[in-house]
Backbone as XML, in Angstrom:
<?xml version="1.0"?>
<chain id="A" units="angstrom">
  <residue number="1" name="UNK">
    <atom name="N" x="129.194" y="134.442" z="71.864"/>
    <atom name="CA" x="129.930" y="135.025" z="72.969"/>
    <atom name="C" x="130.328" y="133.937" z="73.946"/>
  </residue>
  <residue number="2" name="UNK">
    <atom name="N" x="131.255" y="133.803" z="74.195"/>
    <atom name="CA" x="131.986" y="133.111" z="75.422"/>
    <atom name="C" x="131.789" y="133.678" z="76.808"/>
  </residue>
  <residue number="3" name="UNK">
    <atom name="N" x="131.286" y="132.641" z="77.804"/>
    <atom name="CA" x="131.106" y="133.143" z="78.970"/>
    <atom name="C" x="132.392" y="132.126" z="79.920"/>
  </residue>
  <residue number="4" name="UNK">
    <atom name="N" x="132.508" y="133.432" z="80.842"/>
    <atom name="CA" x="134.067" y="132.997" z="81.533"/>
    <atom name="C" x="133.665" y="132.202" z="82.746"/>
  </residue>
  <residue number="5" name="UNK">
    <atom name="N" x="133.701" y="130.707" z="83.424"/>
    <atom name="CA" x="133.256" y="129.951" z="84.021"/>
    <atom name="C" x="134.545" y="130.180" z="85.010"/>
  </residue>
  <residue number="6" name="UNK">
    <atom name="N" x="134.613" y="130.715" z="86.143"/>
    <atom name="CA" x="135.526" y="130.769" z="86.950"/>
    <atom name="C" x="134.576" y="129.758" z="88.368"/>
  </residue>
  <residue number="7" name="UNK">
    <atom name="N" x="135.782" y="129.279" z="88.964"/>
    <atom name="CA" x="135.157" y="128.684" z="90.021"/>
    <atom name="C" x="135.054" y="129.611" z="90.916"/>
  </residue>
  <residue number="8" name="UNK">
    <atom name="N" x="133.718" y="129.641" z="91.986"/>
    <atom name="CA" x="133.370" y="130.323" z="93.312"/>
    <atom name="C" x="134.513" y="130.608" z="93.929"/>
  </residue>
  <residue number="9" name="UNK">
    <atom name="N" x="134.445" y="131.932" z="94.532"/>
    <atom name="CA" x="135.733" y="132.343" z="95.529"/>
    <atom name="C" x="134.986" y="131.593" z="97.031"/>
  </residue>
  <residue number="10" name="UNK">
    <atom name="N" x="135.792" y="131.350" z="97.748"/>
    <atom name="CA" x="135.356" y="130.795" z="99.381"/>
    <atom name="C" x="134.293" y="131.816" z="99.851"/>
  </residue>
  <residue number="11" name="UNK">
    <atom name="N" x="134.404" y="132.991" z="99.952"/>
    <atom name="CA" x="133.788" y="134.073" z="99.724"/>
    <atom name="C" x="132.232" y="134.286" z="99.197"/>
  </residue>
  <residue number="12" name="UNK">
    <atom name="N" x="132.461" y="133.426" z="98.336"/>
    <atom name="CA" x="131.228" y="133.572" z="97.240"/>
    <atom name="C" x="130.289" y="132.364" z="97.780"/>
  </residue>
  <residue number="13" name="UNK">
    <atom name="N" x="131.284" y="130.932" z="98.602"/>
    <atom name="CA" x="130.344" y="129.811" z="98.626"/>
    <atom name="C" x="129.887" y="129.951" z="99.979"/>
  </residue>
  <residue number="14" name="UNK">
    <atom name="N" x="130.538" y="131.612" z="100.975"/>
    <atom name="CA" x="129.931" y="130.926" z="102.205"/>
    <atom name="C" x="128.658" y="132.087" z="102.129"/>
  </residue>
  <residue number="15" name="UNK">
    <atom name="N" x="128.492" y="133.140" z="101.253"/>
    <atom name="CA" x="127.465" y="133.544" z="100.908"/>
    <atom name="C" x="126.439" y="132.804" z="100.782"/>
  </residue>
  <residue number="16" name="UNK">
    <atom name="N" x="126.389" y="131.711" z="100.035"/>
    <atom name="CA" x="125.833" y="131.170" z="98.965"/>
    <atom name="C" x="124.974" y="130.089" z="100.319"/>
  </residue>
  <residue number="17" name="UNK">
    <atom name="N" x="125.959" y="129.747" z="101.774"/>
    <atom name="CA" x="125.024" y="129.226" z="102.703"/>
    <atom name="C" x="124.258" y="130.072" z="103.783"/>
  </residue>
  <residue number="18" name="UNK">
    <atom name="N" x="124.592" y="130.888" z="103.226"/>
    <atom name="CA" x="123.110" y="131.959" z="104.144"/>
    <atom name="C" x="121.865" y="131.897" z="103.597"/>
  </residue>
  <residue number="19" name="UNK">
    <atom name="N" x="120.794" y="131.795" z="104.716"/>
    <atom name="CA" x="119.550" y="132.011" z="104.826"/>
    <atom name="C" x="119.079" y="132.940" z="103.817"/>
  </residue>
  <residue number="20" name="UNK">
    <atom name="N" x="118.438" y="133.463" z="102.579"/>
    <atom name="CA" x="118.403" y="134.741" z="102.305"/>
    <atom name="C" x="117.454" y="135.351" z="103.104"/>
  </residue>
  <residue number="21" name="UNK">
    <atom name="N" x="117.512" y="136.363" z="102.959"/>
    <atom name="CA" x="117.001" y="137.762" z="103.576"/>
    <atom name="C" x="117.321" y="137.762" z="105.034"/>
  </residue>
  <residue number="22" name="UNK">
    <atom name="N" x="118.403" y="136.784" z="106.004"/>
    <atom name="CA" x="118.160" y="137.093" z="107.285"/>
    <atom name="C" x="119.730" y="137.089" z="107.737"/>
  </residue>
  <residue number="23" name="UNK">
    <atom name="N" x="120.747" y="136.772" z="106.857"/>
    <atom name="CA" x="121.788" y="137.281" z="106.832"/>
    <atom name="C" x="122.188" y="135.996" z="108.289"/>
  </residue>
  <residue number="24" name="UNK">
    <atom name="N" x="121.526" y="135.122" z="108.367"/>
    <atom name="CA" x="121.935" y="134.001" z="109.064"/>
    <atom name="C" x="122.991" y="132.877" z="108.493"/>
  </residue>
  <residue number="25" name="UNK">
    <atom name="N" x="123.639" y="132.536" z="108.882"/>
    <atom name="CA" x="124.434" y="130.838" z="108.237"/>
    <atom name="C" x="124.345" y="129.788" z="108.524"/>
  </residue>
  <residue number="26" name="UNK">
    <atom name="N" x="123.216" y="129.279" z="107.455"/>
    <atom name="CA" x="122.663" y="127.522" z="107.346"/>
    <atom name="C" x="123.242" y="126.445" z="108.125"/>
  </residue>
  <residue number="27" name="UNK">
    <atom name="N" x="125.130" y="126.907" z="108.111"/>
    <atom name="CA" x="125.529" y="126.079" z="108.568"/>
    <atom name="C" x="126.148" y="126.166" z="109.914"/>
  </residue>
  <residue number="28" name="UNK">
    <atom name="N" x="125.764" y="127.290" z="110.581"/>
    <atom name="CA" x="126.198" y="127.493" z="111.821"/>
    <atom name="C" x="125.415" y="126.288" z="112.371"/>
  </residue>
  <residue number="29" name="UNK">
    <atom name="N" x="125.752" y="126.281" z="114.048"/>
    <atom name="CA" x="125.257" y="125.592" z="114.739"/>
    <atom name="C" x="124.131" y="126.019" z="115.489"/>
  </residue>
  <residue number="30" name="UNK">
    <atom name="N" x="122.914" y="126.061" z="115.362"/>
    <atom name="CA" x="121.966" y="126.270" z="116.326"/>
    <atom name="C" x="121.535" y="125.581" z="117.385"/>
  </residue>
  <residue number="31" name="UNK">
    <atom name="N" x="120.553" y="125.746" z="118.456"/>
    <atom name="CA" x="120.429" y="124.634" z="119.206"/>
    <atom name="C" x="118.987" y="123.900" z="118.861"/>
  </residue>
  <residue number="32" name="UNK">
    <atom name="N" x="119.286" y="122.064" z="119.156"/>
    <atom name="CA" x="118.274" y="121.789" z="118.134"/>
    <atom name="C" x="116.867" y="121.976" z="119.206"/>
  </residue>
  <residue number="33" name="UNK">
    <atom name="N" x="115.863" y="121.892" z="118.450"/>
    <atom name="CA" x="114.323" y="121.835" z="118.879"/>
    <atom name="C" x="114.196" y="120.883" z="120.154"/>
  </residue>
  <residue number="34" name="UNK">
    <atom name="N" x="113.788" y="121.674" z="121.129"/>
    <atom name="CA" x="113.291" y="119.948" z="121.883"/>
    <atom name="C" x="112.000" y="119.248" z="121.599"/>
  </residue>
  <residue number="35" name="UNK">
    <atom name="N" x="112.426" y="118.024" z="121.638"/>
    <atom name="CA" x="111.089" y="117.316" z="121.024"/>
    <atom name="C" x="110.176" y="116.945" z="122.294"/>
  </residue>
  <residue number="36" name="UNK">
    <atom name="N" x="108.828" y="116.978" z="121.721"/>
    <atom name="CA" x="107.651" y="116.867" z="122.534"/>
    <atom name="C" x="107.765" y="115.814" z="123.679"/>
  </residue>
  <residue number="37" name="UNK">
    <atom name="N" x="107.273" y="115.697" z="125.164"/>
    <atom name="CA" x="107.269" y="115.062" z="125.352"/>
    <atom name="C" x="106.245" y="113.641" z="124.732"/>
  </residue>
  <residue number="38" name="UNK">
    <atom name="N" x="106.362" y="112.281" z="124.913"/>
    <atom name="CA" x="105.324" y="111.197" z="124.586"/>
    <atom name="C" x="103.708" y="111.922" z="124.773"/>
  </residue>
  <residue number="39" name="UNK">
    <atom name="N" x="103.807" y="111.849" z="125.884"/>
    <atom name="CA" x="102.397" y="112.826" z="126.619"/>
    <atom name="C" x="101.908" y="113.966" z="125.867"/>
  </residue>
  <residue number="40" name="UNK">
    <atom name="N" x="103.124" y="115.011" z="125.685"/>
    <atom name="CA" x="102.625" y="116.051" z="124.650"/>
    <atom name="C" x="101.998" y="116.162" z="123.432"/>
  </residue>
  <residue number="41" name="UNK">
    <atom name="N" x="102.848" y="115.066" z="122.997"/>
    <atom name="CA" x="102.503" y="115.106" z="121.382"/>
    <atom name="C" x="101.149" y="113.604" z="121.543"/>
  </residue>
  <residue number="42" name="UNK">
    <atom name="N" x="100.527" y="113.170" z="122.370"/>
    <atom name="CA" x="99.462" y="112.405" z="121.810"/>
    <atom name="C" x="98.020" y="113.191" z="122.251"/>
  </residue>
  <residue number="43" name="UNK">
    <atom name="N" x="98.837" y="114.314" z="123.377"/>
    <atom name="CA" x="97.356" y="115.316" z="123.837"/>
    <atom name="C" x="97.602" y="116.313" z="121.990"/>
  </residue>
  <residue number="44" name="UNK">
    <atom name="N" x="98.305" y="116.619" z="121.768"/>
    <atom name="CA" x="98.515" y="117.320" z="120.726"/>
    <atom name="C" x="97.984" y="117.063" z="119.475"/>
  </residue>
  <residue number="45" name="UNK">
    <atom name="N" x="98.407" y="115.548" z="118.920"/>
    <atom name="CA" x="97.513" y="114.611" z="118.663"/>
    <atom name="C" x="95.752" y="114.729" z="118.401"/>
  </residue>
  <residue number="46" name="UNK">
    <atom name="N" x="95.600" y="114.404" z="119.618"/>
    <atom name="CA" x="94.413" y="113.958" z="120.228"/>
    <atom name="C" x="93.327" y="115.284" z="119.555"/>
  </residue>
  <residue number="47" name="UNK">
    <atom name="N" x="94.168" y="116.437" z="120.078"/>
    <atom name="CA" x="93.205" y="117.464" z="119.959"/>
    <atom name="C" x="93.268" y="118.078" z="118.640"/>
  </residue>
  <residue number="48" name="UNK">
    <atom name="N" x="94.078" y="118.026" z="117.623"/>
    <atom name="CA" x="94.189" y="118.349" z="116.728"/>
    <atom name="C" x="94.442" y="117.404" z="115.579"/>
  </residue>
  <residue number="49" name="UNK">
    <atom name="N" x="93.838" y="116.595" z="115.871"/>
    <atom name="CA" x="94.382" y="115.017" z="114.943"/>
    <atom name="C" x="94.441" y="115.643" z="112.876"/>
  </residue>
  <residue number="50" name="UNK">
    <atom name="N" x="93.383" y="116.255" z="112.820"/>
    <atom name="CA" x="93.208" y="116.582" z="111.325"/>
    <atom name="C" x="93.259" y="118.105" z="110.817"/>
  </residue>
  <residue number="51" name="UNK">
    <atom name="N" x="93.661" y="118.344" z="109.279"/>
    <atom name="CA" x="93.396" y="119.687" z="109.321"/>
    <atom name="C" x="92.286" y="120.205" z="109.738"/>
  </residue>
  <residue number="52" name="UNK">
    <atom name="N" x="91.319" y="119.647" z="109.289"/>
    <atom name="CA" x="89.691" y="119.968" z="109.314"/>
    <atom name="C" x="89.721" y="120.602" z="111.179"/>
  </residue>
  <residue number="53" name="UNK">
    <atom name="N" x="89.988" y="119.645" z="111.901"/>
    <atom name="CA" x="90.099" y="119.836" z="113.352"/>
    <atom name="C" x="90.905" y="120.772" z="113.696"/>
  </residue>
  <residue number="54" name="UNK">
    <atom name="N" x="92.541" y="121.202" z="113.386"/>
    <atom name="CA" x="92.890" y="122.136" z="113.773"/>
    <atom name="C" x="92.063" y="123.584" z="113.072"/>
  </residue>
  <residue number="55" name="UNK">
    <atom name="N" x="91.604" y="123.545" z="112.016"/>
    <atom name="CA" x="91.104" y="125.201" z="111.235"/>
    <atom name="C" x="90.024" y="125.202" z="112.334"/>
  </residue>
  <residue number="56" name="UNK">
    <atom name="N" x="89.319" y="124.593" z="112.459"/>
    <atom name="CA" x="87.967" y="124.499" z="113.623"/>
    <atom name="C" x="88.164" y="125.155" z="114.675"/>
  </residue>
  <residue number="57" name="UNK">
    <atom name="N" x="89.172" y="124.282" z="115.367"/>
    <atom name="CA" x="89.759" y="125.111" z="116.650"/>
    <atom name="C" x="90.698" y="126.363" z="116.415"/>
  </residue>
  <residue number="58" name="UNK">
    <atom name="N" x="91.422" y="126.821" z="115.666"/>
    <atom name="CA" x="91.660" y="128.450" z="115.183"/>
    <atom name="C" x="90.420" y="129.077" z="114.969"/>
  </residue>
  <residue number="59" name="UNK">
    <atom name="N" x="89.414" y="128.869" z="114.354"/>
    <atom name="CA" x="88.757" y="129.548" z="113.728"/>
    <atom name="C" x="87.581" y="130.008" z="115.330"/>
  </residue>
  <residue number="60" name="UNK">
    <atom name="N" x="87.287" y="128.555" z="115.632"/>
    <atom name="CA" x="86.575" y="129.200" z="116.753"/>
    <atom name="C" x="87.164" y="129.904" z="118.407"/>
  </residue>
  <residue number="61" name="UNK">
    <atom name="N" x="88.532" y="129.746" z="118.463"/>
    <atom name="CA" x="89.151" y="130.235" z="119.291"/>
    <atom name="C" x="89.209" y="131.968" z="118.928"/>
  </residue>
  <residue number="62" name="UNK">
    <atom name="N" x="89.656" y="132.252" z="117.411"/>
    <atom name="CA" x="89.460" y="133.477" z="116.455"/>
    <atom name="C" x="88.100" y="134.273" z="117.068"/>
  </residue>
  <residue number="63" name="UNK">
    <atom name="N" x="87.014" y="133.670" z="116.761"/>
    <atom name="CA" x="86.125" y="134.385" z="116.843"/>
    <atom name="C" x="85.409" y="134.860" z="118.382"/>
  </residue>
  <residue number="64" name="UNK">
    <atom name="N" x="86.076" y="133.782" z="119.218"/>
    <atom name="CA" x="86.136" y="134.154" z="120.751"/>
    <atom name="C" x="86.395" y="135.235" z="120.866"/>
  </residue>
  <residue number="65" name="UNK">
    <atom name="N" x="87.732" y="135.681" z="120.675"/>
    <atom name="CA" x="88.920" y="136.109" z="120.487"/>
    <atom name="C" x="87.914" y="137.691" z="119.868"/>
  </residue>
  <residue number="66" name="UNK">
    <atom name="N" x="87.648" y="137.616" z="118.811"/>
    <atom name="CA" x="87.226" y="139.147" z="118.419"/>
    <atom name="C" x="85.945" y="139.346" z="118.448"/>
  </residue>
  <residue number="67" name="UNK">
    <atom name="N" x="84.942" y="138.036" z="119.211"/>
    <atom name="CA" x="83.736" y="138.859" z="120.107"/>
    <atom name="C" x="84.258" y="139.756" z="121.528"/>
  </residue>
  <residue number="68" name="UNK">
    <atom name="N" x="85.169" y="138.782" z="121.626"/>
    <atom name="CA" x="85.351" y="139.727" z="123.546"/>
    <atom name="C" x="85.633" y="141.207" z="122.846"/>
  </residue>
  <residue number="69" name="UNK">
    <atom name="N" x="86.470" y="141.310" z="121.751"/>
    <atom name="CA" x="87.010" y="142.538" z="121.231"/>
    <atom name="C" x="86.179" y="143.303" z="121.434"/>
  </residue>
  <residue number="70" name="UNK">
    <atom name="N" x="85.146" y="142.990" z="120.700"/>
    <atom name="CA" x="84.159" y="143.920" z="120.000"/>
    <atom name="C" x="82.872" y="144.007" z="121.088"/>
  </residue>
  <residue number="71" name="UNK">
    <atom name="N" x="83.144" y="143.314" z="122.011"/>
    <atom name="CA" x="81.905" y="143.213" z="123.518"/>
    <atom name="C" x="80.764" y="142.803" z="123.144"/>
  </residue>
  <residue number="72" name="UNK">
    <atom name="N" x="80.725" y="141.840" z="122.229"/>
    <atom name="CA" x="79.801" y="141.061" z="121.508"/>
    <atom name="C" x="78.830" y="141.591" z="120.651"/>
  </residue>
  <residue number="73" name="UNK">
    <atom name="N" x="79.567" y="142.734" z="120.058"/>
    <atom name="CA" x="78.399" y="143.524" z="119.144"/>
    <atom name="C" x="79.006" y="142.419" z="117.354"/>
  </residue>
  <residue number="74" name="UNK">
    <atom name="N" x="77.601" y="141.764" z="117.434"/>
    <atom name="CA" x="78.003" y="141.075" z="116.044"/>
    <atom name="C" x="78.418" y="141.443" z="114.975"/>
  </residue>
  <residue number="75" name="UNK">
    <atom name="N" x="77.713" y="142.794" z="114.861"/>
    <atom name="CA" x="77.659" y="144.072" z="113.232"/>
    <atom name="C" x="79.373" y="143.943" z="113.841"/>
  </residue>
  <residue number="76" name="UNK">
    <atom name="N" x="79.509" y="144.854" z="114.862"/>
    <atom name="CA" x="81.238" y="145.527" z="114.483"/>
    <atom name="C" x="82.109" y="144.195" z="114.384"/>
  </residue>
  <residue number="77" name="UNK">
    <atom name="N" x="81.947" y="142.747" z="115.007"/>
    <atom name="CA" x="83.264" y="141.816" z="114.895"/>
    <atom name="C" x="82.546" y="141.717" z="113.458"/>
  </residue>
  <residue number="78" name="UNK">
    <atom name="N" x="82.035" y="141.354" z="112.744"/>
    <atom name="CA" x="81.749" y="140.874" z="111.118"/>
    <atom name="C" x="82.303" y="141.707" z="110.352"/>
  </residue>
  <residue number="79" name="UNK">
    <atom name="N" x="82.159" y="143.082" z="110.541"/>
    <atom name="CA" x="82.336" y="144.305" z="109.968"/>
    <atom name="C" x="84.328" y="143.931" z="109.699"/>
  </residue>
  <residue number="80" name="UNK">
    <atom name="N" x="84.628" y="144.101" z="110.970"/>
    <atom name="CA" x="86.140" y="143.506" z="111.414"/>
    <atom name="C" x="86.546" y="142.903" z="110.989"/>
  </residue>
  <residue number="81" name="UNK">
    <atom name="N" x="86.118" y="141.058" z="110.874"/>
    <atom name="CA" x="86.733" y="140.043" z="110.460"/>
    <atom name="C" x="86.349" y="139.842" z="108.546"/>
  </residue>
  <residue number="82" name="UNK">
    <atom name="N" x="85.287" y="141.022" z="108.046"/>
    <atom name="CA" x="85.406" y="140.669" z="106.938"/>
    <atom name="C" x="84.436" y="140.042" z="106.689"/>
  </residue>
  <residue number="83" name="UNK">
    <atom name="N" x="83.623" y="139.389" z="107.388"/>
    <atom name="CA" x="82.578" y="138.444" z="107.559"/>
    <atom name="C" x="80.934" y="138.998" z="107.449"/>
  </residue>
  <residue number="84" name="UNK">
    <atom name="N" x="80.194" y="138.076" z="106.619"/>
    <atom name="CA" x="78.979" y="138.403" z="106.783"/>
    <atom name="C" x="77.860" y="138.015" z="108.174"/>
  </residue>
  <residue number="85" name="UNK">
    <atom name="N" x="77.576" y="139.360" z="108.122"/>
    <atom name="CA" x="76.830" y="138.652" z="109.790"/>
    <atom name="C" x="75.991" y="137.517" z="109.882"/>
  </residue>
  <residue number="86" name="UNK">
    <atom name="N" x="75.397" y="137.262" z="109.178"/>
    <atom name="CA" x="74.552" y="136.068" z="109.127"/>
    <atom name="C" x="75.596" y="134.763" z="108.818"/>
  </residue>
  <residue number="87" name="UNK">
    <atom name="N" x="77.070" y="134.701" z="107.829"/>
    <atom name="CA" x="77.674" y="134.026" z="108.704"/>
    <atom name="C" x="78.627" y="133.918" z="109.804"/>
  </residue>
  <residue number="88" name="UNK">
    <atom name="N" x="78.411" y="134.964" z="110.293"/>
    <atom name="CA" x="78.999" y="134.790" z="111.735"/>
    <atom name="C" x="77.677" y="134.396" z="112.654"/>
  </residue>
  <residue number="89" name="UNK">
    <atom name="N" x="76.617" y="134.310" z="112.609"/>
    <atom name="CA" x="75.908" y="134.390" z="113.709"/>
    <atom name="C" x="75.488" y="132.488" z="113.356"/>
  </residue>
  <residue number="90" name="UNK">
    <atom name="N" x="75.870" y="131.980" z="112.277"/>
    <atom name="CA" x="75.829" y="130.524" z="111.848"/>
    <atom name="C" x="77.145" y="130.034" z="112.576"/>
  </residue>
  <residue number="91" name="UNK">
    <atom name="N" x="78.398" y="130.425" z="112.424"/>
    <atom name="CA" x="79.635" y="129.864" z="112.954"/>
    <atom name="C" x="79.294" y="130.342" z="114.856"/>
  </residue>
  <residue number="92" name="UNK">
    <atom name="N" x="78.888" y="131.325" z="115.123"/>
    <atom name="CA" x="78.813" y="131.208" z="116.436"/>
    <atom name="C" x="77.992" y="130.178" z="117.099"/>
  </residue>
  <residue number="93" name="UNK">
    <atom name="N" x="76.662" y="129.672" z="116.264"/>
    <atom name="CA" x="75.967" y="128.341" z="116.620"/>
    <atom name="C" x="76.636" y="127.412" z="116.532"/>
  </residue>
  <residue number="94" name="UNK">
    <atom name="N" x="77.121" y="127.062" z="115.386"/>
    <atom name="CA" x="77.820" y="125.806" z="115.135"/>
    <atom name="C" x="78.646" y="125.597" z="116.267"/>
  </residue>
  <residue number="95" name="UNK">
    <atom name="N" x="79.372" y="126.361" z="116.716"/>
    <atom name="CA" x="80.833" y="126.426" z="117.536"/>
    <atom name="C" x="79.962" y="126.382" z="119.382"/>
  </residue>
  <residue number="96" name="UNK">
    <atom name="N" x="78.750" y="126.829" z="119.568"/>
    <atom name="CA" x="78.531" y="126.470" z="120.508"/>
    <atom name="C" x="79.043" y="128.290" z="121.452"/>
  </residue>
  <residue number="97" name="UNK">
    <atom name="N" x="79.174" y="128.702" z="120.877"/>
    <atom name="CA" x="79.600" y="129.914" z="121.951"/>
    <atom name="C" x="78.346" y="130.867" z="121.999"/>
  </residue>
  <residue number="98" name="UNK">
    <atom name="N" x="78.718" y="131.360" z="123.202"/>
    <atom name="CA" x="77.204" y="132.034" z="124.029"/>
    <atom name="C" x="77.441" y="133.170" z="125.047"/>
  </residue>
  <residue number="99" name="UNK">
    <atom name="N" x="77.190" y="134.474" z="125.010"/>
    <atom name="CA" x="77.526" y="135.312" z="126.424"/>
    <atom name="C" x="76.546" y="134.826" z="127.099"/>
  </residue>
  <residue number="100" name="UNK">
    <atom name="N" x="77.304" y="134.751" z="128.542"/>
    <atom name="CA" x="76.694" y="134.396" z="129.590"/>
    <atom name="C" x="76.454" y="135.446" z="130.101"/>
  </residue>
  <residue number="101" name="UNK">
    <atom name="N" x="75.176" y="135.807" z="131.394"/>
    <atom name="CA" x="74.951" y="136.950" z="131.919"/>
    <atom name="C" x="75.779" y="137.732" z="132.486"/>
  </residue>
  <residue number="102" name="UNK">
    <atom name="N" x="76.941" y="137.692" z="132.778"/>
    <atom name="CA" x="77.841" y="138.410" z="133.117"/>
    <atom name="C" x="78.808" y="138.785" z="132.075"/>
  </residue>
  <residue number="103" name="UNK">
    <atom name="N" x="78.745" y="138.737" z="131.020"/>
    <atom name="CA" x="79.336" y="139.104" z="129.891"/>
    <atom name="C" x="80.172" y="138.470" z="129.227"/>
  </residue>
  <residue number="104" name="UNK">
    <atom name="N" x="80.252" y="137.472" z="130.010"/>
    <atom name="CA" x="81.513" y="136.523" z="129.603"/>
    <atom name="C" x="81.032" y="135.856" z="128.105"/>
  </residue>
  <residue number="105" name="UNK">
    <atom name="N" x="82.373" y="135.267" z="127.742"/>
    <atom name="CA" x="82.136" y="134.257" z="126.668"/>
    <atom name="C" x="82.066" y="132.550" z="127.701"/>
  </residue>
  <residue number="106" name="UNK">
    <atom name="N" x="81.149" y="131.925" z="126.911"/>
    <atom name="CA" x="81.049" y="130.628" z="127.469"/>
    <atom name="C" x="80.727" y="129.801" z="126.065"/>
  </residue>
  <residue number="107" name="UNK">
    <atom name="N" x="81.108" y="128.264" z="126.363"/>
    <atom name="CA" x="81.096" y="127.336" z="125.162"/>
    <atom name="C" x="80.046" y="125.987" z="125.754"/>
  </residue>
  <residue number="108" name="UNK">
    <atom name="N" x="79.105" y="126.041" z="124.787"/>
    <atom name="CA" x="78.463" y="124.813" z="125.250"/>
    <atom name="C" x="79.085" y="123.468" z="125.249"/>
  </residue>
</chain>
């Protein structure tokens, strides 16, 4: 069988520079990113230098994050995050976090 090789209609090639699924065009003009300041990007840097270091800081910001949720009941944030309580009550040591008498979260 012979297949009929027609060239793209204009039509067909400015399809062909859209984004798929967002019905955007690649080649429009957007406005570009501003880049970090010097300062920004070496505190940025600084604090997140490695993967290892950024998952750390998600992970323990995370679990801040869904003790306050849960008003520091360990069973319900573990229950929540999926997590076994015994290791959550290991990542909450490691990480240094502690309610303070007023209920707060605090970080050693």
């Amino acid at each position: 069988e012979a297949v009929s090789q027609t060239p793209l209609s204009s039509g067909a090639a400015a399809a062909s520079s859209q984004v798929p699924g967002t019905g955007v065009d690649s080649a429009s003009s957007a406005a570009p990113a501003q880049p970090l300041s010097s300062e920004e990007k070496e505190q940025e840097d600084a604090a997140l230098s490695t993967y290892r270091d950024a998952k750390e800081h998600f992970e323990k910001e995370f679990l801040i994050k869904k003790l306050k949720q849960y008003g520091w009941n360990i069973s319900k944030t573990a229950e929540a995050i999926e997590m076994e309580r015994s290791n959550l009550h290991r990542k909450i040591k490691a990480y240094g976090i502690y309610q303070n008498r007023s209920g707060d979260m605090d970080q050693q």
